[in-house]
MOPAC internal coordinates of N, CA, C and O (Angstrom, degrees):
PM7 1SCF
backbone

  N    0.0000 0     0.00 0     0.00 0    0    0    0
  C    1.4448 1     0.00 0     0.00 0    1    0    0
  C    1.5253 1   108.93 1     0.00 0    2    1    0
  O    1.2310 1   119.44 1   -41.16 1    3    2    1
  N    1.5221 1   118.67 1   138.84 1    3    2    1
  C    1.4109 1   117.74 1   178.21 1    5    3    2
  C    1.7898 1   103.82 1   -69.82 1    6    5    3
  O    1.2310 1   137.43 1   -11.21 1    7    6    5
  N    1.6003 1    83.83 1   168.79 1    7    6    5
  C    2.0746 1    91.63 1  -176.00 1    9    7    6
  C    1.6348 1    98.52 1   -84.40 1   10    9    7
  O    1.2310 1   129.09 1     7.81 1   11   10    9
  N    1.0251 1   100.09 1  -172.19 1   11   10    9
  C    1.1718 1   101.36 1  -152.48 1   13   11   10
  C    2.0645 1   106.45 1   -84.84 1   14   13   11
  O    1.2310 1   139.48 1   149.98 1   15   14   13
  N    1.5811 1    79.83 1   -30.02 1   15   14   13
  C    1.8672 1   105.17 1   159.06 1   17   15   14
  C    1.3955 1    95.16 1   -34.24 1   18   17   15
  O    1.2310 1   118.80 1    91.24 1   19   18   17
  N    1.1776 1   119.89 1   -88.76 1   19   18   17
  C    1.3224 1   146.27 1  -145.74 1   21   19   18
  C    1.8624 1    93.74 1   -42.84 1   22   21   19
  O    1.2310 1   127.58 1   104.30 1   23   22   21
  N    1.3483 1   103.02 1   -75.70 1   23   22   21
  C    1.2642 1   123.27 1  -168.90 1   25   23   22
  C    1.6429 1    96.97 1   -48.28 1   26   25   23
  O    1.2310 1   121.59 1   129.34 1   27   26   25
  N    1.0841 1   114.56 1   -50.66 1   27   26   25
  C    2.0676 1    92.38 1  -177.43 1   29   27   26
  C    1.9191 1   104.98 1   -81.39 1   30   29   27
  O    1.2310 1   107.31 1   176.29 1   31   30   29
  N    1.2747 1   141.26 1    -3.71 1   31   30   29
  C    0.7428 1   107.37 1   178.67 1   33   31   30
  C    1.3714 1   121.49 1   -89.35 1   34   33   31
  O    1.2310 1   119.75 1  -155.64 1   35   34   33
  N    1.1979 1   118.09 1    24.36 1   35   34   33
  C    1.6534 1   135.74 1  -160.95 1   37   35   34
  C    1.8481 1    97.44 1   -88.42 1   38   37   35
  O    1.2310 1   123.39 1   -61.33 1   39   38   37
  N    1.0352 1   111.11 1   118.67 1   39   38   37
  C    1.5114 1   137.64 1   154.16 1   41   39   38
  C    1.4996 1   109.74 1   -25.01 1   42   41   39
  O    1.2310 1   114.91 1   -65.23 1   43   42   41
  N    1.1258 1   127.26 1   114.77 1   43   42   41
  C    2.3093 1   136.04 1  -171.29 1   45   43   42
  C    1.5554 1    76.40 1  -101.51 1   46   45   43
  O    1.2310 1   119.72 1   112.10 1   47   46   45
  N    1.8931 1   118.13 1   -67.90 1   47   46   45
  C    1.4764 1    97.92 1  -109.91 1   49   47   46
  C    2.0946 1    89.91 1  -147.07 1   50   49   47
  O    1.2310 1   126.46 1   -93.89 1   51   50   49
  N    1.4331 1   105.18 1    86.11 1   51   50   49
  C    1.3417 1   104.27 1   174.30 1   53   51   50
  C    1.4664 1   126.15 1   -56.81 1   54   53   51
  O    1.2310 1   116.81 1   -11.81 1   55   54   53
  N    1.8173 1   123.68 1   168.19 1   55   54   53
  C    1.3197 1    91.10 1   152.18 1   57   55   54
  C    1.5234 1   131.24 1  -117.05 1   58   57   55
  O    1.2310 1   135.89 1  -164.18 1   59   58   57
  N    1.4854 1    86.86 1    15.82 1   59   58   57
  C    1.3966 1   117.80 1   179.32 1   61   59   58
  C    1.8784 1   102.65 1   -81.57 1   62   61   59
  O    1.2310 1   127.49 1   110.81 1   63   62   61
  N    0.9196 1   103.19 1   -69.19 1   63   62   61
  C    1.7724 1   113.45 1   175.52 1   65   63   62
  C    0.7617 1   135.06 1   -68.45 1   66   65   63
  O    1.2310 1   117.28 1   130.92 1   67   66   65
  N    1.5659 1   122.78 1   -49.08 1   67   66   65
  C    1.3988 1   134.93 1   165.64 1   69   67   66
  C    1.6880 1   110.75 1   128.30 1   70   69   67
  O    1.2310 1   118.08 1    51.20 1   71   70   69
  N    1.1538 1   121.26 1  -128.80 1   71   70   69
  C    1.3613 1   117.85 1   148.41 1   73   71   70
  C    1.7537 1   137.30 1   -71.56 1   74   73   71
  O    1.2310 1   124.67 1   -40.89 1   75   74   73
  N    1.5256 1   108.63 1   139.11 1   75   74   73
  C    1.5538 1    94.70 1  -176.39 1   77   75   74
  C    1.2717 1   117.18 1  -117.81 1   78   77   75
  O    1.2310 1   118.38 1    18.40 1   79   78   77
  N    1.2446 1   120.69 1  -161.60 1   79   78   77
  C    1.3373 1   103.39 1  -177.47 1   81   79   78
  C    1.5971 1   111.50 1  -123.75 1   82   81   79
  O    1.2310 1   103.61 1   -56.91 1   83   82   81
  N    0.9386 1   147.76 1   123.09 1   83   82   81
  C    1.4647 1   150.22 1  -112.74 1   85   83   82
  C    1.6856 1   100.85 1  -121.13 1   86   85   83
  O    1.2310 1   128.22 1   178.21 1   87   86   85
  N    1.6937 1   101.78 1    -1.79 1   87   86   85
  C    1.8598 1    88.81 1   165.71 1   89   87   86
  C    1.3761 1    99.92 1  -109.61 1   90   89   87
  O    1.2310 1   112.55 1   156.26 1   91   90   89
  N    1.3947 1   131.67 1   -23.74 1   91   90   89
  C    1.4223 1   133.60 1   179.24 1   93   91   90
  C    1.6414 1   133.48 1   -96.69 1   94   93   91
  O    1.2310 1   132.08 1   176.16 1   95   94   93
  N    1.1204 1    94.27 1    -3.84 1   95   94   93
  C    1.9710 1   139.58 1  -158.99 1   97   95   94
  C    1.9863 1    86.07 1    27.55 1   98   97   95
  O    1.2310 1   112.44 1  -121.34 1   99   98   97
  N    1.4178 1   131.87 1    58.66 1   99   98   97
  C    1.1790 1   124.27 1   152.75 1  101   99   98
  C    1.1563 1   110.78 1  -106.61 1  102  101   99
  O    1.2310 1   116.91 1   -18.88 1  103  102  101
  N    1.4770 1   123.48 1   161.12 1  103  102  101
  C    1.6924 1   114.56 1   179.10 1  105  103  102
  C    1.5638 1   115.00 1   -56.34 1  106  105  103
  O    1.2310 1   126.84 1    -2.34 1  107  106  105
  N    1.3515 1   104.44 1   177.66 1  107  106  105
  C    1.1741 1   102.35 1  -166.15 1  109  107  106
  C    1.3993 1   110.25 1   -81.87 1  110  109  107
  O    1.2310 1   116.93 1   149.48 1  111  110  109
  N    1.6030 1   123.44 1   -30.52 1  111  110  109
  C    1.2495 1   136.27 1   157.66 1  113  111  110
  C    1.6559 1   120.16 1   -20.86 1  114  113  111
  O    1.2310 1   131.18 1   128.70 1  115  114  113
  N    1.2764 1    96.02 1   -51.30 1  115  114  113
  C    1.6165 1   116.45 1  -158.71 1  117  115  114
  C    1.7026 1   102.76 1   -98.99 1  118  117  115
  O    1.2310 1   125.92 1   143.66 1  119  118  117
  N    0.9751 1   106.23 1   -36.34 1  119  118  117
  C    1.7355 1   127.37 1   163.74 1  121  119  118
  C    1.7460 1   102.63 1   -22.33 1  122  121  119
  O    1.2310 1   127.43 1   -77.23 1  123  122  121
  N    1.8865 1   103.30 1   102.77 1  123  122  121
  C    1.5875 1   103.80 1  -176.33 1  125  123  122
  C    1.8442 1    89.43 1  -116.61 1  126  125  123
  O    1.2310 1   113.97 1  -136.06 1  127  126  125
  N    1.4016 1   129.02 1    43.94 1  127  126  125
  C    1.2991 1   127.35 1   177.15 1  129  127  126
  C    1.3329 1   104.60 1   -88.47 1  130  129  127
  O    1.2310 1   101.40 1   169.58 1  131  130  129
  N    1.1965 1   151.49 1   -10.42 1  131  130  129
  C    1.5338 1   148.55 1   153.46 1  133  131  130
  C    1.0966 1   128.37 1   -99.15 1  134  133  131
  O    1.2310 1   123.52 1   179.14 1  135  134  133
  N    1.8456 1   110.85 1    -0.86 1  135  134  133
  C    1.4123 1   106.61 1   172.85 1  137  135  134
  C    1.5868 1    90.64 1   -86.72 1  138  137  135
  O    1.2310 1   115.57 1   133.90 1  139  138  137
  N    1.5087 1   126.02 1   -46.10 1  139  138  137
  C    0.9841 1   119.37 1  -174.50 1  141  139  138
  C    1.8095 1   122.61 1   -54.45 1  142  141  139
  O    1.2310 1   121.41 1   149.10 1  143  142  141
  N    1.4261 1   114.91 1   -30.90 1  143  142  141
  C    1.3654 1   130.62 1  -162.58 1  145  143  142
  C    1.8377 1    91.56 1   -86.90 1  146  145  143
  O    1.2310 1   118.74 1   164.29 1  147  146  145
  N    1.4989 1   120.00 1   -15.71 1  147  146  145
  C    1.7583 1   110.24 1  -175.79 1  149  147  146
  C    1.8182 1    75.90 1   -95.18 1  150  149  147
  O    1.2310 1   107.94 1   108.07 1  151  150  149
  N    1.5757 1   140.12 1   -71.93 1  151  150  149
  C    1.0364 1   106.64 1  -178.85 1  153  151  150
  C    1.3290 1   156.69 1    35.05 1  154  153  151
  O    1.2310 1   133.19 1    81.88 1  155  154  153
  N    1.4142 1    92.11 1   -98.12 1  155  154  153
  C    1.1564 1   139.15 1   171.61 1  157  155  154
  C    1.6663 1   121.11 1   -43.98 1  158  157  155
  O    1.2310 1   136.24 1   115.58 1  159  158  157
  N    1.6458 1    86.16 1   -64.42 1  159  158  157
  C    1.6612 1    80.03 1  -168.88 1  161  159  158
  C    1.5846 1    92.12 1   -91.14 1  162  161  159
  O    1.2310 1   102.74 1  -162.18 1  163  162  161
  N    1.1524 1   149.25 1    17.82 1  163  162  161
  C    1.4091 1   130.65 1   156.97 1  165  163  162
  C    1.5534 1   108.72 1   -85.63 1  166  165  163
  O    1.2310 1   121.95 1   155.62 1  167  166  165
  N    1.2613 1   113.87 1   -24.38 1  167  166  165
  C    1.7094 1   114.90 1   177.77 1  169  167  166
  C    1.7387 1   105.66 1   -68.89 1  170  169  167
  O    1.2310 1   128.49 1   154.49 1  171  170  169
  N    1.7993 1   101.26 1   -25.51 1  171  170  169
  C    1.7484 1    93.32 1   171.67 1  173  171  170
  C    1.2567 1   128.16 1   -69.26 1  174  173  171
  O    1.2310 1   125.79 1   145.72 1  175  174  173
  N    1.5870 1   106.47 1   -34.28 1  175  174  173
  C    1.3647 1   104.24 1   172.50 1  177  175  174
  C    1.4551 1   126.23 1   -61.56 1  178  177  175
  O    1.2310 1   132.53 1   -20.71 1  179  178  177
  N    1.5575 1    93.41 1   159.29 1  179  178  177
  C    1.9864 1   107.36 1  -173.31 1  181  179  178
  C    1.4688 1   111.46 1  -115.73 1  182  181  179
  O    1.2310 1   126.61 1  -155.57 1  183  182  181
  N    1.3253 1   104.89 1    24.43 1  183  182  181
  C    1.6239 1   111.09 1   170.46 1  185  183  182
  C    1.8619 1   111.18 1    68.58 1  186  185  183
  O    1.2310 1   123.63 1  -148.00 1  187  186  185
  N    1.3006 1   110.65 1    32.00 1  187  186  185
  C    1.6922 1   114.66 1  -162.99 1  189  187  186
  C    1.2938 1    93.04 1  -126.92 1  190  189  187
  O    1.2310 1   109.54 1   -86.11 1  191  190  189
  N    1.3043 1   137.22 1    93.89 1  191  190  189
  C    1.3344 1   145.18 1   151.93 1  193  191  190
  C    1.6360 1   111.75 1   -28.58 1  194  193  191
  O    1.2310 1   115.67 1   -56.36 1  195  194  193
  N    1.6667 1   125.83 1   123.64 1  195  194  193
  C    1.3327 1    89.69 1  -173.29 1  197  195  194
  C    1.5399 1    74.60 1  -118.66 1  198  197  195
  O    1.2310 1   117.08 1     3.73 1  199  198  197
  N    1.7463 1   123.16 1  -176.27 1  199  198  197
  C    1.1967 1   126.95 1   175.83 1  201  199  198
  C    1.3780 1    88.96 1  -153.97 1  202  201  199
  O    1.2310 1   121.98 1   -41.41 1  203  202  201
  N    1.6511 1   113.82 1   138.59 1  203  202  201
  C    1.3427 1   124.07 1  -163.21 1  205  203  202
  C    2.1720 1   106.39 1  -147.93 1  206  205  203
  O    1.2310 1   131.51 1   -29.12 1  207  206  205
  N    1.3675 1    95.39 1   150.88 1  207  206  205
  C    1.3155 1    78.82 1   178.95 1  209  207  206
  C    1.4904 1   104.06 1  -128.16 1  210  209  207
  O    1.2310 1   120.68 1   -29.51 1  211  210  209
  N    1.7669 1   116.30 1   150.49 1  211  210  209
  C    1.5982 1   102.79 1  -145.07 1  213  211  210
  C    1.6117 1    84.46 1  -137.55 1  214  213  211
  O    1.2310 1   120.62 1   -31.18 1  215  214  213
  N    1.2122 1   116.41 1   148.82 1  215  214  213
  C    1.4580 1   122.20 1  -178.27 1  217  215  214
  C    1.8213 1    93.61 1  -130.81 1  218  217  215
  O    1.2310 1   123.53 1   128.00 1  219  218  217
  N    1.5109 1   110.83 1   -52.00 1  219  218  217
  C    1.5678 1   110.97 1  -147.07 1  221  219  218
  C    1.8113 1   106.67 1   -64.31 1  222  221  219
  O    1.2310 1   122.46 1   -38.55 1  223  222  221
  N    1.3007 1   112.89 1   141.45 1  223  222  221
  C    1.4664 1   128.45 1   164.89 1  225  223  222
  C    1.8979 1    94.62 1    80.92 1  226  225  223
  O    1.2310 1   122.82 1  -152.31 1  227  226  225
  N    1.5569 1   112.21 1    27.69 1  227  226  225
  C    1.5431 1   126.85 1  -173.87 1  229  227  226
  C    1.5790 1    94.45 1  -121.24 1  230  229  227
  O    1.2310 1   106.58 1  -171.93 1  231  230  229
  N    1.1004 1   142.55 1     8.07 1  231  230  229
  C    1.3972 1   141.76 1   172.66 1  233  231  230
  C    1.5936 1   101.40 1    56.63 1  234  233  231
  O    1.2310 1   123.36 1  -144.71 1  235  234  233
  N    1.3746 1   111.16 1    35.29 1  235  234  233
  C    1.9505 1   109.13 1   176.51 1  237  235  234
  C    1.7452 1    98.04 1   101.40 1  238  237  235
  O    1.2310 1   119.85 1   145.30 1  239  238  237
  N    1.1442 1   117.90 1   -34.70 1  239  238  237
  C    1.7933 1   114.56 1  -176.52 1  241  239  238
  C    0.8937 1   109.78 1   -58.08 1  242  241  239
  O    1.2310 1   113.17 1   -57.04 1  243  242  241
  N    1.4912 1   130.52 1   122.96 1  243  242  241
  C    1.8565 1   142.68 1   158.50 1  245  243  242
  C    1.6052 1    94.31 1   -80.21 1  246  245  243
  O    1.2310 1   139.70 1   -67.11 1  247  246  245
  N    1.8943 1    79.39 1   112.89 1  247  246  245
  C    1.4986 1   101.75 1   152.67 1  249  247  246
  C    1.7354 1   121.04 1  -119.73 1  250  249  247
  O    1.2310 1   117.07 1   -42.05 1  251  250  249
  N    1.2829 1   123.18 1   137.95 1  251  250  249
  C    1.4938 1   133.47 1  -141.12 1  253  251  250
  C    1.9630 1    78.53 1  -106.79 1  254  253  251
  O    1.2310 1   126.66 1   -51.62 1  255  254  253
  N    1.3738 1   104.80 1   128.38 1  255  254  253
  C    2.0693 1    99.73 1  -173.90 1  257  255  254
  C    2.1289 1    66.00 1  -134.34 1  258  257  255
  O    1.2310 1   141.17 1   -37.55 1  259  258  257
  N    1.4529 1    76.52 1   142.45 1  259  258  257
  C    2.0074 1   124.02 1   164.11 1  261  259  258
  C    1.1751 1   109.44 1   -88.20 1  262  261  259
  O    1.2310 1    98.37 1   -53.82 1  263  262  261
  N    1.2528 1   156.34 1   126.18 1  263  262  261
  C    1.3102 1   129.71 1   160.83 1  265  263  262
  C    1.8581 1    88.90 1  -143.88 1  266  265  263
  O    1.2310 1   137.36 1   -35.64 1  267  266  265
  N    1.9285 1    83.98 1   144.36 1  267  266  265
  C    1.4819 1    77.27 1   172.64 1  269  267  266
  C    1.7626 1   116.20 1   115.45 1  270  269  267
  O    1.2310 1   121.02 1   157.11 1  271  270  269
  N    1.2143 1   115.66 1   -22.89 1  271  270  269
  C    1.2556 1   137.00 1   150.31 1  273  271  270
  C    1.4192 1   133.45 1   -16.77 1  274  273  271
  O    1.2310 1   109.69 1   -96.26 1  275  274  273
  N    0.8981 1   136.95 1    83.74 1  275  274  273
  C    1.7332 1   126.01 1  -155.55 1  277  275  274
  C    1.4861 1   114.91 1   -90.06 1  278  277  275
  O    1.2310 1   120.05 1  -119.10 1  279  278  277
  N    1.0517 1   117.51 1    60.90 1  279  278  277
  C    1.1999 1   129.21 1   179.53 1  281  279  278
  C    1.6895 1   126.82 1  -145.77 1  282  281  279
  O    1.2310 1   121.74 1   -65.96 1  283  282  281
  N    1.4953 1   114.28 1   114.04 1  283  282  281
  C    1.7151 1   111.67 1   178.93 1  285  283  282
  C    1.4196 1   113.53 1   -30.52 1  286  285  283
  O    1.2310 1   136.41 1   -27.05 1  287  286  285
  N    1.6276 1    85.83 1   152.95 1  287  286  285
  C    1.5856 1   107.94 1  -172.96 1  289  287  286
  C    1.8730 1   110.89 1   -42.57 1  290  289  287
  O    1.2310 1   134.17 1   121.06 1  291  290  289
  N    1.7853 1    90.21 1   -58.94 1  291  290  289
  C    2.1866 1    75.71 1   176.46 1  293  291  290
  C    1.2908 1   132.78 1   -44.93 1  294  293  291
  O    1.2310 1   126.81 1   146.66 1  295  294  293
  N    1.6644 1   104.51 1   -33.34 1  295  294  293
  C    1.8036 1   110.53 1  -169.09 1  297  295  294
  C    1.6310 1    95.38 1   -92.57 1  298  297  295
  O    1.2310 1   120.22 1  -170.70 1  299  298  297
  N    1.3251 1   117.19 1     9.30 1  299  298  297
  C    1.4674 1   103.95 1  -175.04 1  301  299  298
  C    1.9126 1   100.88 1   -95.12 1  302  301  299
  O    1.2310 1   124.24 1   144.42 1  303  302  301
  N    1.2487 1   109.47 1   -35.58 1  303  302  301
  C    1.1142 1   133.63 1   167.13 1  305  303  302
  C    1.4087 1   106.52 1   -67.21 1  306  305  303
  O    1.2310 1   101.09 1   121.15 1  307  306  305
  N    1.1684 1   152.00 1   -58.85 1  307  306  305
  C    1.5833 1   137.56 1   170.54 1  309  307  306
  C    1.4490 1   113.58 1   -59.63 1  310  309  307
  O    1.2310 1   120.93 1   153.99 1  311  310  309
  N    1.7583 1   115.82 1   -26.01 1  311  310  309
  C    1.5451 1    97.28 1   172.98 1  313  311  310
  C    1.6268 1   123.55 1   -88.79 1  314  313  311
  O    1.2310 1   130.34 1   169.60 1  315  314  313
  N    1.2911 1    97.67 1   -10.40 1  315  314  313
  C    1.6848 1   120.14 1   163.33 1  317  315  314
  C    1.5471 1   122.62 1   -55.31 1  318  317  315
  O    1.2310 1   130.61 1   152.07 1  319  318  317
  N    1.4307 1    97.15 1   -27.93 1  319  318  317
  C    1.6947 1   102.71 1  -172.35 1  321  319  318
  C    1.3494 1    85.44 1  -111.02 1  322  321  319
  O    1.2310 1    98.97 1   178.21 1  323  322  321
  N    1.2938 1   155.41 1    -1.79 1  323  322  321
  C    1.1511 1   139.18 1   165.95 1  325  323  322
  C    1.4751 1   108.80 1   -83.85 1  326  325  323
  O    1.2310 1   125.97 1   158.85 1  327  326  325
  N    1.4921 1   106.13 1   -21.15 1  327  326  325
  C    1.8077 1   100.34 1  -179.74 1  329  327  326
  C    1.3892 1   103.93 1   -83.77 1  330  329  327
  O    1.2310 1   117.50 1   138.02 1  331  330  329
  N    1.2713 1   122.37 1   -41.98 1  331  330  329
  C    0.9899 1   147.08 1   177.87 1  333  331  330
  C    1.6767 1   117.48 1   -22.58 1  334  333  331
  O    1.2310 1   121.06 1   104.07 1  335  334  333
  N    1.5460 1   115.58 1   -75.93 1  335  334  333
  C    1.4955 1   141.14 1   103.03 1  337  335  334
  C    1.3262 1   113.76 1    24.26 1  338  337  335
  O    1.2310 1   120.11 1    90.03 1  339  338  337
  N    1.1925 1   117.39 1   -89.97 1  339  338  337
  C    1.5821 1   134.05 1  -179.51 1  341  339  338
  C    2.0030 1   119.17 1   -42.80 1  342  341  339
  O    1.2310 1   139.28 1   137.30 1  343  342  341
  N    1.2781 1    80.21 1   -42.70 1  343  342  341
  C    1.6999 1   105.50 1  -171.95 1  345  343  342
  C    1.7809 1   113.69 1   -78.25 1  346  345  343
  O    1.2310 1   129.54 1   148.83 1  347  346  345
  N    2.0268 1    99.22 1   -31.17 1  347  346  345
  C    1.4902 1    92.73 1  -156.04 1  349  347  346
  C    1.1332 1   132.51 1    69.56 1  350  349  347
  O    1.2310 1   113.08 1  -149.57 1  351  350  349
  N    1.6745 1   130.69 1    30.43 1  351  350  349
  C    0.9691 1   149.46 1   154.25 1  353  351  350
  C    1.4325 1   134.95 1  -140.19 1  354  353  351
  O    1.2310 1   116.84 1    14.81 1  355  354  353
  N    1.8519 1   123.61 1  -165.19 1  355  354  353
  C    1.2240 1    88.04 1  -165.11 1  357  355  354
  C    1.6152 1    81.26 1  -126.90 1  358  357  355
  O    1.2310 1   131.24 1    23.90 1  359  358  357
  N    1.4265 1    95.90 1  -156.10 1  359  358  357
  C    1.8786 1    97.12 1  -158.38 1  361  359  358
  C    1.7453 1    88.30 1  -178.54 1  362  361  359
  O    1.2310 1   131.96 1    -9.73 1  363  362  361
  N    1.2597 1    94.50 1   170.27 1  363  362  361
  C    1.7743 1   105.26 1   155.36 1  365  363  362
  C    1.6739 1   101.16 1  -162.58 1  366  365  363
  O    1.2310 1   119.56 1   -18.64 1  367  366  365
  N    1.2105 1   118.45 1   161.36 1  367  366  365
  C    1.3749 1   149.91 1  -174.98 1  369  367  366
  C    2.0788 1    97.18 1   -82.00 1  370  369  367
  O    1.2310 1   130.83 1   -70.03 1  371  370  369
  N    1.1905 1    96.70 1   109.97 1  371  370  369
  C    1.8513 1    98.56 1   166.88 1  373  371  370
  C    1.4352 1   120.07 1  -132.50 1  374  373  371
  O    1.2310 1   123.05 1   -66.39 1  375  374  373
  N    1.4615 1   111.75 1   113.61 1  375  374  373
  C    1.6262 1   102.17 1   178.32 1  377  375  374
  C    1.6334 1   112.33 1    69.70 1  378  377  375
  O    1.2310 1   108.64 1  -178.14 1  379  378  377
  N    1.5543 1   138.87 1     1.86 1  379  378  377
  C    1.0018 1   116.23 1   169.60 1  381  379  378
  C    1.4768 1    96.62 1   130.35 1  382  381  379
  O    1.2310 1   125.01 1   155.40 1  383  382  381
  N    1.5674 1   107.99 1   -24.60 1  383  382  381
  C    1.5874 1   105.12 1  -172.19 1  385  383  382
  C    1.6682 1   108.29 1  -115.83 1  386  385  383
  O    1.2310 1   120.63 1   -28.32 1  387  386  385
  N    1.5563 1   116.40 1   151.68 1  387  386  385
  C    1.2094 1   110.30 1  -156.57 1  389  387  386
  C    1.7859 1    75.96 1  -115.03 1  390  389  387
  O    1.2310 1   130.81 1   -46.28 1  391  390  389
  N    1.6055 1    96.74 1   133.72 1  391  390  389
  C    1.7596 1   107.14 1   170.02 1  393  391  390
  C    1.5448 1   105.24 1  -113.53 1  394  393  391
  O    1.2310 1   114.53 1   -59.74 1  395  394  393
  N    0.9484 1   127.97 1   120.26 1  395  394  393
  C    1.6326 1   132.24 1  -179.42 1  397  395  394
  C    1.6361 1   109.64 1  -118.98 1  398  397  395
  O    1.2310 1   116.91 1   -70.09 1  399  398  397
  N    1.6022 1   123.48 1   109.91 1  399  398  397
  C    1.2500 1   140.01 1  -179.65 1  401  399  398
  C    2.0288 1   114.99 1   -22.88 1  402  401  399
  O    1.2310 1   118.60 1   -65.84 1  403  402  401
  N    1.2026 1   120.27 1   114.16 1  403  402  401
  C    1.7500 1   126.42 1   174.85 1  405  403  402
  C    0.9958 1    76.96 1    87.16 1  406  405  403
  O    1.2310 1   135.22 1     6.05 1  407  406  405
  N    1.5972 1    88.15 1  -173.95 1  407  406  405
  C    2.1168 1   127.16 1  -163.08 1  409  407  406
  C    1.6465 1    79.10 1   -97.53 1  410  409  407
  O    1.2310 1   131.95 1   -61.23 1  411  410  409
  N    1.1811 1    94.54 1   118.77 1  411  410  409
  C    1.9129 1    82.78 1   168.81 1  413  411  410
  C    2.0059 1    83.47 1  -143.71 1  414  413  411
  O    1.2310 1   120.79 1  -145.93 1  415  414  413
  N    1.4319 1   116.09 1    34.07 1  415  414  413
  C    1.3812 1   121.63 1   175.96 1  417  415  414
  C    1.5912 1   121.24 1   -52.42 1  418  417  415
  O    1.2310 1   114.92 1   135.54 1  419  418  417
  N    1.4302 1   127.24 1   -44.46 1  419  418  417
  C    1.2065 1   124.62 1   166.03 1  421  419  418
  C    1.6663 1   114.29 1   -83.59 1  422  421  419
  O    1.2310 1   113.18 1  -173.33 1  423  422  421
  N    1.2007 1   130.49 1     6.67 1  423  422  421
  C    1.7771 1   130.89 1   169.96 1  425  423  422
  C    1.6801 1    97.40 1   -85.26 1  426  425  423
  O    1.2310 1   123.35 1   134.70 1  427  426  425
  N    1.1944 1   111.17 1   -45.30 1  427  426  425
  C    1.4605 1   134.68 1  -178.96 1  429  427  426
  C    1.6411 1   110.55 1   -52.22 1  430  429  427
  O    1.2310 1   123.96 1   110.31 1  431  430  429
  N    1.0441 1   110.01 1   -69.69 1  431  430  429
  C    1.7029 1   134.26 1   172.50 1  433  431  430
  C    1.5915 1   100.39 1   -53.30 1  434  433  431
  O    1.2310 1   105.99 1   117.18 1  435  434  433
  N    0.9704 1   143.60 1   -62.82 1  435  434  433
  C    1.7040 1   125.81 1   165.33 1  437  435  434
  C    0.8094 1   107.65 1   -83.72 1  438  437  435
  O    1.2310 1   102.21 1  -149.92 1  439  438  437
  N    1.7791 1   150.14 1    30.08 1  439  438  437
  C    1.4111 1   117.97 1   123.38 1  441  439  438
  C    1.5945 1   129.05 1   -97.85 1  442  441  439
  O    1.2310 1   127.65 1   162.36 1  443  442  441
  N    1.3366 1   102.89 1   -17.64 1  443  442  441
  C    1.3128 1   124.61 1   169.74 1  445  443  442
  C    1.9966 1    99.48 1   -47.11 1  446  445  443
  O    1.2310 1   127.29 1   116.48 1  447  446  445
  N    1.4290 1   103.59 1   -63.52 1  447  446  445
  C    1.5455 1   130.57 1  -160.61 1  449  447  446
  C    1.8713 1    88.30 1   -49.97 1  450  449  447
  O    1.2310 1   125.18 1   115.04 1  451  450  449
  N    1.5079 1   107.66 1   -64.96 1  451  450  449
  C    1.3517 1   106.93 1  -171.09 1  453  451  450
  C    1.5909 1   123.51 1   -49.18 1  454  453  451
  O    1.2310 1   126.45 1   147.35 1  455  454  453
  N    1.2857 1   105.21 1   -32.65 1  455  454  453
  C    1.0390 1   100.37 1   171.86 1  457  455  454
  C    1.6471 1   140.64 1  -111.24 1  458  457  455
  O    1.2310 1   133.20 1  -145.62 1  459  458  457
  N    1.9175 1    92.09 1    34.38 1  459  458  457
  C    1.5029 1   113.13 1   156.50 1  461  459  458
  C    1.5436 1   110.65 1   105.57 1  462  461  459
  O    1.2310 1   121.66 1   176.55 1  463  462  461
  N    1.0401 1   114.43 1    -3.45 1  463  462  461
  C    1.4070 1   111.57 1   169.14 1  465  463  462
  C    1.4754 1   115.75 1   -99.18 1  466  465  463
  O    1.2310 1   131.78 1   -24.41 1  467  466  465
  N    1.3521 1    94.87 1   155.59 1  467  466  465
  C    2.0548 1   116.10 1  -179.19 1  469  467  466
  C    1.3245 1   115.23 1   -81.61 1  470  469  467
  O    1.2310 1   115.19 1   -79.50 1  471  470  469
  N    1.1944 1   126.73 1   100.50 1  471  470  469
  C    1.3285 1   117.37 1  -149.43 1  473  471  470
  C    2.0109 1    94.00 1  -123.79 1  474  473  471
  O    1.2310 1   131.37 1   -39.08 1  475  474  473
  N    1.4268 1    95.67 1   140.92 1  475  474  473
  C    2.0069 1    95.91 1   178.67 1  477  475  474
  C    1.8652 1    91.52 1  -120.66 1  478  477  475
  O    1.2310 1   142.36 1   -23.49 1  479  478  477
  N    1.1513 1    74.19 1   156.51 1  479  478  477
  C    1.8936 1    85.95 1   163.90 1  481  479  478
  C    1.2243 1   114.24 1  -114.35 1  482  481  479
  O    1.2310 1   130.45 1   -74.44 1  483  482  481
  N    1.8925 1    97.45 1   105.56 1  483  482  481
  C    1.8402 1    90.27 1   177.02 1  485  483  482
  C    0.9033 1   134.87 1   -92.70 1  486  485  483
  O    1.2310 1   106.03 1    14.37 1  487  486  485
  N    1.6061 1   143.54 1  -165.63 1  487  486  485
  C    1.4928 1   119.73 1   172.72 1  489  487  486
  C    1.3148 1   107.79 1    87.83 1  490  489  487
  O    1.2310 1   127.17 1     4.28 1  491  490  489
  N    1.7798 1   103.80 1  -175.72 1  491  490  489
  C    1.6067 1   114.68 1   168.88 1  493  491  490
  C    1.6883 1    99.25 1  -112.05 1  494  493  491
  O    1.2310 1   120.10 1   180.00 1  495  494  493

């Protein structure tokens, strides 16, 4: 990790370019740090749908998280609102994983299934 020197003496705000981007110092225009970072984590995945059910740092609320999905951020977000939809509740897309409001783990698991993915139920 750079010192801490390092890290502030990095270039925000040209007046040639405009804004830059402070891990690549290219403008932000030109800025390929999230094409590379979606990349990435789709080359991690192993094609295994997981479905999990999450209570902790939820104040007692079961929230039902997808993870594992092989599909870019836009289509991860249109198939999010299609579960979404399905369930009668709401949800949002974070980091790659789709969290959709209650245990709705087996509504999830046959629609996931229908539409071609290998899906496990993890967790308890």
């Amino acid at each position: 990790m750079a010192s801490l020197n390092d890290q502030l003496r990095g270039l925000v705000y040209s007046t040639e370019h405009g804004e830059t981007c402070p891990d690549c110092r290219q403008p932000i225009n030109d800025c390929e740090c999230q094409a590379v970072a979606e990349r990435e984590r789709l080359a991690a995945l192993d094609g295994i749908v997981r479905i999990r059910r999450e209570t902790s740092g939820r104040k007692g609320k079961g929230v039902t998280l997808i993870d594992g999905v092989p599909l870019p951020e836009t289509e991860l977000k249109t198939l999010a609102k299609a579960l979404k939809k399905r369930c009668g509740t709401g949800g949002a897309v974070k980091d790659g994983v789709i969290e959709i409001q209650g245990d709705q783990r087996e509504a999830l698991k046959d629609a996931l299934e229908a539409k071609g993915y290998k899906v496990k139920l993890a967790g308890g």
